[in-house]
C-alpha positions in Angstrom: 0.0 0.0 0.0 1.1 3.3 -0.9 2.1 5.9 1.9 1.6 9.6 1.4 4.8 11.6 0.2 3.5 14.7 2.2 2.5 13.7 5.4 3.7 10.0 5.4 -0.2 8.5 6.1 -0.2 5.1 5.4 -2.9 2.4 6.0 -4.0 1.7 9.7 -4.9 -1.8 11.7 -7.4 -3.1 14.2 -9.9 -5.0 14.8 -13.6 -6.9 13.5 -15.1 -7.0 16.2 -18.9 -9.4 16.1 -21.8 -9.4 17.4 -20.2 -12.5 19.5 -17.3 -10.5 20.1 -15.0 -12.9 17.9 -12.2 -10.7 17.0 -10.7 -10.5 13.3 -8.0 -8.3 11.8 -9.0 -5.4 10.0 -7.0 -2.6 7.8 -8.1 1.0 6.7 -6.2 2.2 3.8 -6.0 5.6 3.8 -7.1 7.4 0.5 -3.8 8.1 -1.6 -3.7 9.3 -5.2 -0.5 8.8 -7.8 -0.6 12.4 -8.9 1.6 14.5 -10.6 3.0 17.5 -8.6 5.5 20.7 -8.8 8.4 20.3 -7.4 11.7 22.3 -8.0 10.1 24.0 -11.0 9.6 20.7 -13.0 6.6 17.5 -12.5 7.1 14.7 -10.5 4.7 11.9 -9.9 4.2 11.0 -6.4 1.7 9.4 -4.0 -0.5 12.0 -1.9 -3.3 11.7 -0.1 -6.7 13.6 -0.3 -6.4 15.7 3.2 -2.9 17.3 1.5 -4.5 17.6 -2.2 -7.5 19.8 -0.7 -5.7 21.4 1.8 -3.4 22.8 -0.6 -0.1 21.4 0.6 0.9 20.3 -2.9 0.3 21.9 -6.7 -0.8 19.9 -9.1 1.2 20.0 -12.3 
């Protein structure tokens, strides 16, 4: 799974918990995007999540 070039958000683990409380592994990826960015004047493709794209943190190229 990819991990976010910006912020370094990656995916995150836990737990299924039932009804019967039987416990099972879970993951949440987190929502990352191969975009391409500005960077030193020139594009660069890179993985960046959603939070960084709308919070402005990166330009799009």
């Amino acid at each position: 799974m990819a991990k976010c070039a910006i912020c370094e958000k990656g995916a995150h683990f836990g737990n299924n918990v039932s009804h019967s409380h039987r416990r099972s592994s879970k993951m949440w990826k987190s929502n990352v995007k191969s975009v391409k960015v500005k960077v030193d004047g020139g594009a660069k493709k890179m993985y960046v999540c959603t939070s960084c794209l709308r919070s402005g943190k990166v330009e799009r190229a």
